[in-house]
Z-matrix of the N, CA and C atoms (Angstrom, degrees):
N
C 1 1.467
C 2 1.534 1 109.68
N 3 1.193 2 116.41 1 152.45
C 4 2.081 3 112.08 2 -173.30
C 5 1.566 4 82.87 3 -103.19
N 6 1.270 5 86.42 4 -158.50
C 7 1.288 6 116.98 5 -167.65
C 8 1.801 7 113.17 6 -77.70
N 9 0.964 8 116.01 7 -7.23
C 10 1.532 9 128.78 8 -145.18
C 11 1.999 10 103.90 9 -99.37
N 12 1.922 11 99.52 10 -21.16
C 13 1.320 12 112.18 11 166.65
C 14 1.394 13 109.22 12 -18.78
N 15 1.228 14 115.53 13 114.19
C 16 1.998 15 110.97 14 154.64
C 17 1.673 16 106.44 15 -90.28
N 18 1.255 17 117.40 16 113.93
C 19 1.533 18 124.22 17 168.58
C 20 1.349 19 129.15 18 -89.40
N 21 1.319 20 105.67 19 110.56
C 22 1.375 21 120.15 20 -179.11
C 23 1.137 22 130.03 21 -96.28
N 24 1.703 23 128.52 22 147.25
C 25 1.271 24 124.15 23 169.64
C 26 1.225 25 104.72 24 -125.07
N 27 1.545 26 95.09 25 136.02
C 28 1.626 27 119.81 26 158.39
C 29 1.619 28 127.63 27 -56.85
N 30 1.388 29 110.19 28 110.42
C 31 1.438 30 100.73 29 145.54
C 32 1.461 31 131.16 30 -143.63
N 33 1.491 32 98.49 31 139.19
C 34 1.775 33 91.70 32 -160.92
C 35 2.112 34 93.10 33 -168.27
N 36 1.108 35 112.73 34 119.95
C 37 1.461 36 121.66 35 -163.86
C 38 1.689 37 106.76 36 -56.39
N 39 1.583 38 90.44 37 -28.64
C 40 1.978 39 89.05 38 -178.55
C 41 1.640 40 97.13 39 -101.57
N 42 1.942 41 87.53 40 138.57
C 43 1.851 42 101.31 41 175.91
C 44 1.256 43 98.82 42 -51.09
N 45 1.441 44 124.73 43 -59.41
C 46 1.737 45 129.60 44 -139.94
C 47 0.981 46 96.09 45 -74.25
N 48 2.066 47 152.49 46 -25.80
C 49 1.325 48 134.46 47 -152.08
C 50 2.010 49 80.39 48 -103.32
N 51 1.049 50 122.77 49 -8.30
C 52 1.698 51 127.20 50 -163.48
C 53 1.669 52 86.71 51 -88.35
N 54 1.323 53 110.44 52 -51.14
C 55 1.916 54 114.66 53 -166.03
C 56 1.363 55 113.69 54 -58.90
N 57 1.854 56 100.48 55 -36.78
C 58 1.640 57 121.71 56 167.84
C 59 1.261 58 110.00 57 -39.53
N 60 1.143 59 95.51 58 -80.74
C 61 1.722 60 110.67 59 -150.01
C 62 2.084 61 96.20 60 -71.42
N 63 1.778 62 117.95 61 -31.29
C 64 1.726 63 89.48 62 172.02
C 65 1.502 64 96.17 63 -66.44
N 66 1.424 65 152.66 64 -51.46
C 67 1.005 66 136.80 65 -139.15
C 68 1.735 67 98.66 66 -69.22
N 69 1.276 68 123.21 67 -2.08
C 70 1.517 69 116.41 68 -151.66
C 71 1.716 70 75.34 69 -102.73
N 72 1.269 71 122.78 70 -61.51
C 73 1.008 72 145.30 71 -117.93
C 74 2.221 73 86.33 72 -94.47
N 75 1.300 74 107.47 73 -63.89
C 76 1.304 75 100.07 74 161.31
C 77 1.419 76 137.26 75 -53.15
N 78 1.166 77 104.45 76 9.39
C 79 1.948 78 116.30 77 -169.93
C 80 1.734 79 88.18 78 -91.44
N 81 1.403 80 112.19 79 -0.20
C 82 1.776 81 111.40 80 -159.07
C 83 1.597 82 98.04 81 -115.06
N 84 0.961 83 104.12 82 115.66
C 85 1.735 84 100.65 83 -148.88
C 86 1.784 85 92.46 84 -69.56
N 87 1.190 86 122.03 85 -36.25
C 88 1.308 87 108.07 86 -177.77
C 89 1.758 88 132.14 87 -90.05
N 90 1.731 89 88.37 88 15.70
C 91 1.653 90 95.77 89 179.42
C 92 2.207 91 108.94 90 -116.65
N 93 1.340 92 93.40 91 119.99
C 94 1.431 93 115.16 92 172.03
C 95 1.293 94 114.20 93 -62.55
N 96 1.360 95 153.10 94 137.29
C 97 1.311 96 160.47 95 74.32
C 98 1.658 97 119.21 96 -22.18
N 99 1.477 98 105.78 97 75.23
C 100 1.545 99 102.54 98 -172.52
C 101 1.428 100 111.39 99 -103.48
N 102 1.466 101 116.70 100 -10.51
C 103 1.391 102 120.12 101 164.11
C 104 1.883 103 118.13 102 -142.14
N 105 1.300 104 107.87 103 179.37
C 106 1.512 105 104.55 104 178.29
C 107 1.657 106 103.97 105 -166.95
N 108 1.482 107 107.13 106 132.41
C 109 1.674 108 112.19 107 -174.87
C 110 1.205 109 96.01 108 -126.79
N 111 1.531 110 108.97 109 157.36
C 112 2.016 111 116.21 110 172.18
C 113 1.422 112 98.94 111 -113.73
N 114 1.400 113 121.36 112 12.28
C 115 1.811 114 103.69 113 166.56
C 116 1.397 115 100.53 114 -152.02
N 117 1.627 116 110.00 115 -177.33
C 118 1.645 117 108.76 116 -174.80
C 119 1.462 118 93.61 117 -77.67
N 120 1.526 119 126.51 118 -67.41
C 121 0.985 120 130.87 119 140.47
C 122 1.876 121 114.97 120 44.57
N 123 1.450 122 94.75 121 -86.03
C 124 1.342 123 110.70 122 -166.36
C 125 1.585 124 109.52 123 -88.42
N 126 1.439 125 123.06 124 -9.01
C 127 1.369 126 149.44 125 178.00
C 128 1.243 127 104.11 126 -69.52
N 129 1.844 128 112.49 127 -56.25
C 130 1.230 129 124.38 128 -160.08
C 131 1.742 130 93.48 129 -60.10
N 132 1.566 131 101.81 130 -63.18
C 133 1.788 132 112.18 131 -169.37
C 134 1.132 133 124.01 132 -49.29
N 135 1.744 134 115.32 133 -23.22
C 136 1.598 135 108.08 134 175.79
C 137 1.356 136 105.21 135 -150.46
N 138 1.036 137 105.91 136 57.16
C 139 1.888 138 109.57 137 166.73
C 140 1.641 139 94.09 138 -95.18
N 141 1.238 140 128.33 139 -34.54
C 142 1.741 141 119.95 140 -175.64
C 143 1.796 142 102.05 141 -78.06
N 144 1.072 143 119.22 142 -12.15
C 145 1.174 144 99.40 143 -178.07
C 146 1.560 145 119.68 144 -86.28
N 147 1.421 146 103.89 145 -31.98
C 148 1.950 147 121.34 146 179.29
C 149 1.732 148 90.00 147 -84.78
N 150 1.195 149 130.54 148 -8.43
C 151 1.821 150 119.88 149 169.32
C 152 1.436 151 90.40 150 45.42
N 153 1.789 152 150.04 151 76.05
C 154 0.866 153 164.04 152 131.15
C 155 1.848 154 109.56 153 -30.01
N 156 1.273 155 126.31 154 124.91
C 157 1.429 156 127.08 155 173.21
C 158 2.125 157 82.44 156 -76.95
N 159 0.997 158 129.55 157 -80.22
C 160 1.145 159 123.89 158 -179.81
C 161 1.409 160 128.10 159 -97.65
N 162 1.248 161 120.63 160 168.73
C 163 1.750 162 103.60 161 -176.05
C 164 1.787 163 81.51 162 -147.18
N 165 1.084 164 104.48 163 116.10
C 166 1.590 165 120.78 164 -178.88
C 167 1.633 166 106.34 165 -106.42
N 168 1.202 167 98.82 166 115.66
C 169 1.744 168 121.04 167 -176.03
C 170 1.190 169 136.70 168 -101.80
N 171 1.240 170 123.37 169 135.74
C 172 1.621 171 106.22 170 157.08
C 173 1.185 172 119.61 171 -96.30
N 174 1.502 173 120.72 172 168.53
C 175 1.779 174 108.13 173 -165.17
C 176 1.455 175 91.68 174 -102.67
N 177 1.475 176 122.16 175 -58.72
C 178 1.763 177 106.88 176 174.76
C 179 1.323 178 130.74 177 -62.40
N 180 0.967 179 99.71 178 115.56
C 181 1.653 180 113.81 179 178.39
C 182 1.472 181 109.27 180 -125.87
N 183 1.543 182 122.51 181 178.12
C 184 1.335 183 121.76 182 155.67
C 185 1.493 184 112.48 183 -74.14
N 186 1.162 185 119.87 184 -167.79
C 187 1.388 186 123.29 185 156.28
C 188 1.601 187 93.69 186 64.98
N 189 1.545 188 124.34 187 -157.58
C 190 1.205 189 153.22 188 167.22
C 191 1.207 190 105.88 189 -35.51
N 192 1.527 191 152.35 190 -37.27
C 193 1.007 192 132.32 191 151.39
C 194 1.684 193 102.08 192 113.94
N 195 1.425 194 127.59 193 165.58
C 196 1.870 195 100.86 194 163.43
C 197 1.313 196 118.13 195 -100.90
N 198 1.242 197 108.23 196 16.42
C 199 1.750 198 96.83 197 177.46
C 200 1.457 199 118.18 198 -80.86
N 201 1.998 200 96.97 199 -47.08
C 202 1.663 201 105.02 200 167.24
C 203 1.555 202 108.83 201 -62.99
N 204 1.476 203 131.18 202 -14.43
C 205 1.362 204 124.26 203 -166.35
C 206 1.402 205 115.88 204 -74.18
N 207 1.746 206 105.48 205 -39.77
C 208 1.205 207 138.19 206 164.79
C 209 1.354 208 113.73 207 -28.42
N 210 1.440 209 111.65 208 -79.92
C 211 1.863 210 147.74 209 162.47
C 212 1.450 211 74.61 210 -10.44
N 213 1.159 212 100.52 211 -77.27
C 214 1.998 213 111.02 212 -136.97
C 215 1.277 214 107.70 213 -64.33
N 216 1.891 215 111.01 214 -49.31
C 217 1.562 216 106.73 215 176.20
C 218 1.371 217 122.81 216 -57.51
N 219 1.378 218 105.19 217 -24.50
C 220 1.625 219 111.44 218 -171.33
C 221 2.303 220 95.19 219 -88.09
N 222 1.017 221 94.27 220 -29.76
C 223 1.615 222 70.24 221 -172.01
C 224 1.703 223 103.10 222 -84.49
N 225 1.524 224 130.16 223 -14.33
C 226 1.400 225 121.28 224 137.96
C 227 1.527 226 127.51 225 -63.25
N 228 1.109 227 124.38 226 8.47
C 229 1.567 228 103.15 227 -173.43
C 230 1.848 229 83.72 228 175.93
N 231 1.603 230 116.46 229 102.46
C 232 1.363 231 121.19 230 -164.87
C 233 1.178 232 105.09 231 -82.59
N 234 1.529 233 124.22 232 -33.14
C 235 1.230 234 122.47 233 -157.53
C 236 1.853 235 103.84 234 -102.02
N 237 1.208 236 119.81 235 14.74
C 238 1.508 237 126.32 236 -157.38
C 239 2.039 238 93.00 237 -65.84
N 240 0.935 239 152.64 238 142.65
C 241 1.030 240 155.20 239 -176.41
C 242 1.850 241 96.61 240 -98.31
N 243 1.659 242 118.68 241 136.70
C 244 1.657 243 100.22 242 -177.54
C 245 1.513 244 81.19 243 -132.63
N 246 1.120 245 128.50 244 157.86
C 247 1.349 246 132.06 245 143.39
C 248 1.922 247 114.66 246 -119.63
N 249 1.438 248 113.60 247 130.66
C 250 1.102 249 110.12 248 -155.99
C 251 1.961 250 97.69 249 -101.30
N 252 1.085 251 130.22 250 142.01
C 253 1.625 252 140.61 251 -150.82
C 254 1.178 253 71.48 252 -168.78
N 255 1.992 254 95.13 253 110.67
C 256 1.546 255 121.51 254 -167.89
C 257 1.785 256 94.19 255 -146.75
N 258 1.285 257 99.78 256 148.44
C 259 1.341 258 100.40 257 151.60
C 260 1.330 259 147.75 258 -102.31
N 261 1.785 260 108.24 259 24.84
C 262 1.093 261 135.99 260 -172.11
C 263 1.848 262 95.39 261 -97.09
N 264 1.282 263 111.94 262 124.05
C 265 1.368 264 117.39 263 172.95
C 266 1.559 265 124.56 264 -81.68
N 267 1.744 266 123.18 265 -14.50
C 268 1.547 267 143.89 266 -116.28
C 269 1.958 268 65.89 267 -116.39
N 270 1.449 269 114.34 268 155.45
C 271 0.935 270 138.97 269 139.63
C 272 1.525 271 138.23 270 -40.97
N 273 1.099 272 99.00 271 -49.89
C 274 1.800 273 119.32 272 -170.67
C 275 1.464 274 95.36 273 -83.35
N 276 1.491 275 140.22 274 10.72
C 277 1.601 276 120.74 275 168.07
C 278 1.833 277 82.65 276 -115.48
N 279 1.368 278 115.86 277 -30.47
C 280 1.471 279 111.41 278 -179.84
C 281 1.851 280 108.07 279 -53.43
N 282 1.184 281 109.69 280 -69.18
C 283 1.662 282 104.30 281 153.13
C 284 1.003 283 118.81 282 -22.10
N 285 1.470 284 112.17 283 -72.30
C 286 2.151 285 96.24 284 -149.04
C 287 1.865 286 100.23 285 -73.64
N 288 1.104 287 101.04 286 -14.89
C 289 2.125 288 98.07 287 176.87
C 290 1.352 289 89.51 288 -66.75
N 291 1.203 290 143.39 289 -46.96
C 292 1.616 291 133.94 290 -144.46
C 293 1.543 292 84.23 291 -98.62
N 294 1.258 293 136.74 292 -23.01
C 295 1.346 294 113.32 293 -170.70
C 296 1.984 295 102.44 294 -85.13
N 297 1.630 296 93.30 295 -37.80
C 298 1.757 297 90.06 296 173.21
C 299 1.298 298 123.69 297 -59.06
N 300 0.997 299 133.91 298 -1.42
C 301 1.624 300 150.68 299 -159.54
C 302 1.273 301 132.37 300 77.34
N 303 1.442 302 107.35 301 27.31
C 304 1.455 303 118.45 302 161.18
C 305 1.329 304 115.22 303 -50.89
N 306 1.411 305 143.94 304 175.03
C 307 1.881 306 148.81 305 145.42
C 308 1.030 307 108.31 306 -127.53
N 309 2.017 308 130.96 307 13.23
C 310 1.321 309 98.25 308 -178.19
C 311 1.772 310 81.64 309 -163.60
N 312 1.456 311 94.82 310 139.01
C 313 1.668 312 104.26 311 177.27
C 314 1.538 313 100.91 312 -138.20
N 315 1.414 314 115.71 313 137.39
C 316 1.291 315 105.40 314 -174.30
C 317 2.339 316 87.25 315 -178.17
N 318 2.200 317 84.19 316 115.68
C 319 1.350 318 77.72 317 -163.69
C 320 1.681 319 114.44 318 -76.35
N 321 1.554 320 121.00 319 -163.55
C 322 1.574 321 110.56 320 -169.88
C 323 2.220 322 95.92 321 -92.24
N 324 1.238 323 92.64 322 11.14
C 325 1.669 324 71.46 323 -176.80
C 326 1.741 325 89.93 324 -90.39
N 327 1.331 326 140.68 325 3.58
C 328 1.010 327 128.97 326 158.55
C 329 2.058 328 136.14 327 -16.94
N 330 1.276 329 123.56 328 150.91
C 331 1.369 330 74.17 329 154.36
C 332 1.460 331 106.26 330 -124.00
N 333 1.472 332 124.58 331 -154.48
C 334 1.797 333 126.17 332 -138.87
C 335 1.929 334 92.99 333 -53.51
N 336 1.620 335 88.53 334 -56.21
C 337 1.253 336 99.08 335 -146.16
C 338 1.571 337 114.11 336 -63.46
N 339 0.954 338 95.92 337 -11.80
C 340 1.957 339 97.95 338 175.54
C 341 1.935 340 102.61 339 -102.89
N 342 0.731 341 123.05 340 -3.82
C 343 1.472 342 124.23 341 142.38
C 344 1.810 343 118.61 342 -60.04
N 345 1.187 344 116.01 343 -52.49
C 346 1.399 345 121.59 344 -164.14
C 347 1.750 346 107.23 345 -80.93
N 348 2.230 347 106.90 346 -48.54
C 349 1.448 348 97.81 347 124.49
C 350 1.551 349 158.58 348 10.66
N 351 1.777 350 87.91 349 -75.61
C 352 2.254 351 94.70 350 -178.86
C 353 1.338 352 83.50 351 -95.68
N 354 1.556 353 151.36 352 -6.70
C 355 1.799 354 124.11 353 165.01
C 356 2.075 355 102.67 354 -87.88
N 357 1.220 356 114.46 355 -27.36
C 358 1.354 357 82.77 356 -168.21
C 359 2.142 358 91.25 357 -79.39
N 360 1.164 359 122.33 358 -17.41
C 361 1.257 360 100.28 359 -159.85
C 362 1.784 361 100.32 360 -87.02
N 363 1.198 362 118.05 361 -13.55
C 364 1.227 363 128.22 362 -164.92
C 365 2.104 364 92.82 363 -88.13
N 366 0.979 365 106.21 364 -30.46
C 367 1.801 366 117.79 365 173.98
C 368 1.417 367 102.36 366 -59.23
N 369 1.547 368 110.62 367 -55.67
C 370 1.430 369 109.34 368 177.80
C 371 1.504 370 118.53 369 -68.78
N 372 1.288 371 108.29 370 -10.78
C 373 1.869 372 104.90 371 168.50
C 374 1.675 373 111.51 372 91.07
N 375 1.299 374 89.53 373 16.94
C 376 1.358 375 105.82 374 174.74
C 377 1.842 376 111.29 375 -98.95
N 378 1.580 377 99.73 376 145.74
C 379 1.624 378 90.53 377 171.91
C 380 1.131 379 128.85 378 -80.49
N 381 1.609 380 134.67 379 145.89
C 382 1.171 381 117.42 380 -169.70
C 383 2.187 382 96.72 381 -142.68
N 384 1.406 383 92.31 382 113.83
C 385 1.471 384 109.80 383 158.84
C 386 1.497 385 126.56 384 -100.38
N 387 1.184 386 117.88 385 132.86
C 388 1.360 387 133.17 386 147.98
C 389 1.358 388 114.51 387 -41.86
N 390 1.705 389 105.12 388 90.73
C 391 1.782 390 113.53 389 173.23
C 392 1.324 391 129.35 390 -21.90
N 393 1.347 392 111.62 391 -30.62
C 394 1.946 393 106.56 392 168.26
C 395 1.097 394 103.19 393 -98.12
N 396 1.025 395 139.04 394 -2.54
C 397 2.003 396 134.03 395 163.94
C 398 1.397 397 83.63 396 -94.48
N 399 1.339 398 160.79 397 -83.65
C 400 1.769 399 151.59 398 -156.80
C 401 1.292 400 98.06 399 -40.31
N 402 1.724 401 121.24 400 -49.34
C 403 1.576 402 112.92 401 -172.48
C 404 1.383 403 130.74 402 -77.04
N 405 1.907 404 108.23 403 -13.09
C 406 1.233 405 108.75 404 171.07
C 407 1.538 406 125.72 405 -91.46
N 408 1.251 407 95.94 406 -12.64
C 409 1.398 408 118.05 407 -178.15
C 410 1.778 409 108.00 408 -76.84
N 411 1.103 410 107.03 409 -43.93
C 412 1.575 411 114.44 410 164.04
C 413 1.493 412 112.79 411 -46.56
N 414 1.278 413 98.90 412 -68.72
C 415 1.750 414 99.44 413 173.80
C 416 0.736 415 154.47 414 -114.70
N 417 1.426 416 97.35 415 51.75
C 418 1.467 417 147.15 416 149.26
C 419 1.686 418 106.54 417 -79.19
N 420 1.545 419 113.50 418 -48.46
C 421 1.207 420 109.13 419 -160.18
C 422 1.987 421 98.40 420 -75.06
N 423 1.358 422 93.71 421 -38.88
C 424 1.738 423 104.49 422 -163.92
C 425 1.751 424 85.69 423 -61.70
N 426 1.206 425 116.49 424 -45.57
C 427 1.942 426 103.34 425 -168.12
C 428 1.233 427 97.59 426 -93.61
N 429 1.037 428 157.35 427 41.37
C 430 1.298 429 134.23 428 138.11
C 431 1.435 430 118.26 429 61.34
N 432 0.828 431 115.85 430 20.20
C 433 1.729 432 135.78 431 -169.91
C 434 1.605 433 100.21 432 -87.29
N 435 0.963 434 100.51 433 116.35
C 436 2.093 435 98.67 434 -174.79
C 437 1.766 436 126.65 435 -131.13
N 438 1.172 437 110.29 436 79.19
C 439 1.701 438 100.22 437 -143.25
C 440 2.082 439 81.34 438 -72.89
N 441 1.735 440 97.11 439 165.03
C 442 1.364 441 132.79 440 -156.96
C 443 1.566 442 94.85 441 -54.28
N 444 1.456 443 106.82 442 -55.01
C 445 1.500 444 95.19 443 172.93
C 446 1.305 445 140.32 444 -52.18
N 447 1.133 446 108.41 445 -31.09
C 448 1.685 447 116.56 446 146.37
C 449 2.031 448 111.41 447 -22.08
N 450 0.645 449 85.05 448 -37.13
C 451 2.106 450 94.11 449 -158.54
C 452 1.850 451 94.42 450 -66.99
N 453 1.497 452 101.01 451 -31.93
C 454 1.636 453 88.03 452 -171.64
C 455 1.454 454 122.61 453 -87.51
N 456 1.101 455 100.86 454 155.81
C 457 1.758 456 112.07 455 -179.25
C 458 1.703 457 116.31 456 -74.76
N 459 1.267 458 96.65 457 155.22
C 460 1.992 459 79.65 458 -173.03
C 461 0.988 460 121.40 459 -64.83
N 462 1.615 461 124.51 460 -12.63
C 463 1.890 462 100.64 461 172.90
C 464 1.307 463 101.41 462 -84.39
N 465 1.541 464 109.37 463 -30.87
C 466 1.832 465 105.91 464 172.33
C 467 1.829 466 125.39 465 -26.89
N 468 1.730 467 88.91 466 -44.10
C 469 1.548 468 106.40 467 -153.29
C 470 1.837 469 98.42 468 -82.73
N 471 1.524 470 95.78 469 -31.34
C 472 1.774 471 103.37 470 -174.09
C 473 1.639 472 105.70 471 -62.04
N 474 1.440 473 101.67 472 -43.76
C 475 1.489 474 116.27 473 178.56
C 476 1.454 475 120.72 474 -53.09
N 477 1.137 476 117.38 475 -52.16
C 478 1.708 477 145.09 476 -176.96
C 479 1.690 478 79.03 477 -57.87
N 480 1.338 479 120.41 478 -83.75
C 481 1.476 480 127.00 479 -154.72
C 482 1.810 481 113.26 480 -37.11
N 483 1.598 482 96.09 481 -55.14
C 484 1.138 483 100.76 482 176.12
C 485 1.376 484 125.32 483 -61.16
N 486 1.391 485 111.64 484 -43.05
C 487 1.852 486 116.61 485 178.16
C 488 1.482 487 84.74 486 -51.62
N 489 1.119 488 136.36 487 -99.96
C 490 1.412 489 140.00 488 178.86
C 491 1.292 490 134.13 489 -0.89
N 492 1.401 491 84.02 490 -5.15
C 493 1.940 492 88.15 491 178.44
C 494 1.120 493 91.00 492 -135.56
N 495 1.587 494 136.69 493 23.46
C 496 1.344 495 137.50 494 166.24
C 497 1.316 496 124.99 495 84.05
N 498 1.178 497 115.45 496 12.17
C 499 1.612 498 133.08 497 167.45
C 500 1.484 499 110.40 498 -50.66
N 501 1.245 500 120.72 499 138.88
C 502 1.659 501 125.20 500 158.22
C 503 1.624 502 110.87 501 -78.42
N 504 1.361 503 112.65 502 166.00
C 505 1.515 504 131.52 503 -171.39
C 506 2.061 505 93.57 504 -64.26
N 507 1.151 506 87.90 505 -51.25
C 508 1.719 507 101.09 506 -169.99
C 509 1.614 508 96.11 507 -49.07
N 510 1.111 509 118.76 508 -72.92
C 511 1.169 510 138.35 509 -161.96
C 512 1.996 511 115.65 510 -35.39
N 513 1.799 512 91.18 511 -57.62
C 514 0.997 513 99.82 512 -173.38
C 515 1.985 514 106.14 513 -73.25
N 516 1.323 515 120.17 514 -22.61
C 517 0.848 516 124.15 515 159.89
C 518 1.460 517 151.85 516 -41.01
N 519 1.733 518 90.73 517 -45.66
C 520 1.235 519 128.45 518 166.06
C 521 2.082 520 104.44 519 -62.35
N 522 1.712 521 103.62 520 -58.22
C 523 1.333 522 118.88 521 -159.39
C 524 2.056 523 98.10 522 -55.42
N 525 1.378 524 87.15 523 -40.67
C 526 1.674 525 97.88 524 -150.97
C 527 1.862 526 107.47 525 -110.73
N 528 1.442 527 79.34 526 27.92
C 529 2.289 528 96.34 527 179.02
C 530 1.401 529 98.52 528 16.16
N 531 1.758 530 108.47 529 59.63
C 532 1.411 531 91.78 530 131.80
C 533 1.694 532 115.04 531 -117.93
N 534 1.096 533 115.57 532 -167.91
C 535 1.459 534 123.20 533 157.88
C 536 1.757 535 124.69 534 -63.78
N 537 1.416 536 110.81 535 148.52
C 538 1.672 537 99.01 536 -178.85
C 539 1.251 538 104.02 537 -65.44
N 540 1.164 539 138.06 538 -17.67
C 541 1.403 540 130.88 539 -161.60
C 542 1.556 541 103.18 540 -73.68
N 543 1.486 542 97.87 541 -70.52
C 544 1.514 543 119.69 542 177.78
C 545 1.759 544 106.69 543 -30.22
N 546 1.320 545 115.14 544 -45.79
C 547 1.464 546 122.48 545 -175.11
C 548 1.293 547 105.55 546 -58.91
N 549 1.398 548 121.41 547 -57.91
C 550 1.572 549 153.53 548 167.22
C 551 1.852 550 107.86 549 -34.77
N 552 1.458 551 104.67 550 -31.98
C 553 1.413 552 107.11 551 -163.36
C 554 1.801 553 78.52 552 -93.02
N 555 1.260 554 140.97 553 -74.12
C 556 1.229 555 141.98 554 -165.27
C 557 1.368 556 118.49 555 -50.80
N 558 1.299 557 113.33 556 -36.56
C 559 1.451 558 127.47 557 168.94
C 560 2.043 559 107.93 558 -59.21
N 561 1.201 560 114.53 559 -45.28
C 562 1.650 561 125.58 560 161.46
C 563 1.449 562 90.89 561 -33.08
N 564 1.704 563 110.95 562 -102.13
C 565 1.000 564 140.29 563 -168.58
C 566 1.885 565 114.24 564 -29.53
N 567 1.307 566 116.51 565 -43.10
C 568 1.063 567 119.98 566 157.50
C 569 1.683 568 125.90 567 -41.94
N 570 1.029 569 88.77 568 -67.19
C 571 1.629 570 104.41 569 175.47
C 572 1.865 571 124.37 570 -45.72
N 573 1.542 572 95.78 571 -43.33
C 574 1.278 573 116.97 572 162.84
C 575 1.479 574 118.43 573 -26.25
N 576 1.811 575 87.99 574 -72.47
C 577 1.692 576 113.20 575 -167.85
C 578 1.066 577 117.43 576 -47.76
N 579 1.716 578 110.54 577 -52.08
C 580 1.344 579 117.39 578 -153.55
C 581 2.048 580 98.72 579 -123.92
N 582 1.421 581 112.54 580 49.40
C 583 1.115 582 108.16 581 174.74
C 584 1.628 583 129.50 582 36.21
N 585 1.109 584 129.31 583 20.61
C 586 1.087 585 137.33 584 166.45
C 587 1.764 586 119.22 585 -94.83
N 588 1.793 587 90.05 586 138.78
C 589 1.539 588 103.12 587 -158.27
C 590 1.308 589 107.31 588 -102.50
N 591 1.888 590 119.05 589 -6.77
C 592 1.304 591 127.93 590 171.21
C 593 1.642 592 115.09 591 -156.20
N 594 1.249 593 119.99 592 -159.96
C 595 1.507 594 130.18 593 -171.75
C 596 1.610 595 101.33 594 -82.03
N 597 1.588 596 111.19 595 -42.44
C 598 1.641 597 121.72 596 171.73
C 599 1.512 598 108.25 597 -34.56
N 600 1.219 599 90.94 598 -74.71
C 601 1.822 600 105.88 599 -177.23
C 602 1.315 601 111.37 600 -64.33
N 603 1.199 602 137.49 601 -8.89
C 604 1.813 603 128.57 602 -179.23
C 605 1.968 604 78.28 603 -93.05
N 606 1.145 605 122.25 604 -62.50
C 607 1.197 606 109.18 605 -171.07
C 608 1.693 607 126.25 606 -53.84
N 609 1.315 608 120.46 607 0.91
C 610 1.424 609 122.49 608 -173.32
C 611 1.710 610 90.33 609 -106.96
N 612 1.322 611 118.05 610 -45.56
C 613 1.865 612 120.64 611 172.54
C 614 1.238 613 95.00 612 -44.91
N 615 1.476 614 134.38 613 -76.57
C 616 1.420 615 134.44 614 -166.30
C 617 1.662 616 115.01 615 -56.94
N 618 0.761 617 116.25 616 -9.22
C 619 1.800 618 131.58 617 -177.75
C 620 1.575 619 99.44 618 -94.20
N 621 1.252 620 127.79 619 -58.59
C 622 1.429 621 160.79 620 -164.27
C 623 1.889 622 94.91 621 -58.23
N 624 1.508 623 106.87 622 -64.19
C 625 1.723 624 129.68 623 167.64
C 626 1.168 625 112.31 624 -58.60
N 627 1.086 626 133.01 625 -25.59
C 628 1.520 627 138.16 626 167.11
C 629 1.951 628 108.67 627 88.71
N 630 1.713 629 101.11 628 31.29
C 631 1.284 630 124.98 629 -170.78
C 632 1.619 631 101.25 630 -84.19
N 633 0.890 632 114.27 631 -30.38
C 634 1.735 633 118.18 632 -159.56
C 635 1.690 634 96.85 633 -140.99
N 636 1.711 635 101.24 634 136.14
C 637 1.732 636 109.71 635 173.54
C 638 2.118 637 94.58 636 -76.50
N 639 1.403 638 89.02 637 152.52
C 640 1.608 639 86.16 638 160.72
C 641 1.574 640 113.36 639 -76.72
């Protein structure tokens, strides 16, 4: 192999979708698999040590999740290039990765070759979307069409996600070092936005957005 290797790291909580994608991903003679993590967590602690050209993610995880993982890797290491390989199809998680400092969203119903694709173009530091997430996102922008979740801020949105998947105040507190209060204050504010009078109803919005499987 020369010098020209792009080295990638895995992260994704299940071995078998991780074994997938190196076996996909090594079929590309000039792309490395030099590391692999099952949480953000463990992403955060040793993505500087494997010096990854890319670090290709999923955003649901347990624990911290990859959006906060994102935050963190990027406020250790600004220039880290991520491309996020999600199994969320919906627009609005394609957004908030590109707003955390992701450059590349591209979901797993993909097939190989536009995977190998969003790492060499995402190497070059270029952004790279999945053509029906680029085309909805367009017209989205041309119609002005803005669903409610739109309104929240990103710890807002981390918060929302998690209540929504049945998380306690503590919990997410614990996950995302803040205080219960602080959680308590966003969880308010949440409710505000998107007319919801409990955790039931934030979880039927996020179902509704195509944020959460039933």
């Amino acid at each position: 192999m020369g010098t020209d290797v792009i080295k990638v790291m895995l992260v994704d909580d299940h071995a078998v979708v991780r074994m997938g994608f190196k076996l996909l991903l090594e079929g590309a003679q000039e792309i490395s698999v030099v590391a692999e993590a099952d949480s953000g967590e463990e992403a955060v602690r040793t993505f500087q040590t494997h010096k990854p050209d890319v670090l290709v993610m999923d955003i649901s995880m347990p624990g911290i999740g990859g959006l906060e993982a994102i935050d963190r890797i990027l406020a250790k290491a600004v220039h880290q290039k991520i491309l996020v390989l999600s199994g969320h199809e919906d627009v609005m998680h394609a957004r908030r990765v590109l707003k955390a400092g992701a450059i590349g969203y591209l979901t797993k119903r993909s097939a190989a070759d536009a995977l190998i694709d969003a790492v060499k173009t995402v190497y070059r530091g270029k952004t790279y979307l999945e053509p029906q997430i680029a085309q909805e996102l367009a017209v989205e922008q041309v119609s002005g069409n803005k669903d409610p979740v739109d309104s929240l801020s990103e710890k807002e949105f981390k918060v929302f996600i998690s209540l929504a998947r049945g998380q306690s105040v503590q919990d997410i507190a614990d996950v995302m070092s803040l205080s219960p209060r602080t959680v308590g204050t966003h969880l308010y504010n949440i409710k505000q936005k998107l007319g919801a009078s409990n955790s039931a109803e934030l979880a039927i919005i996020a179902m509704r957005s195509g944020l959460i499987d039933l």
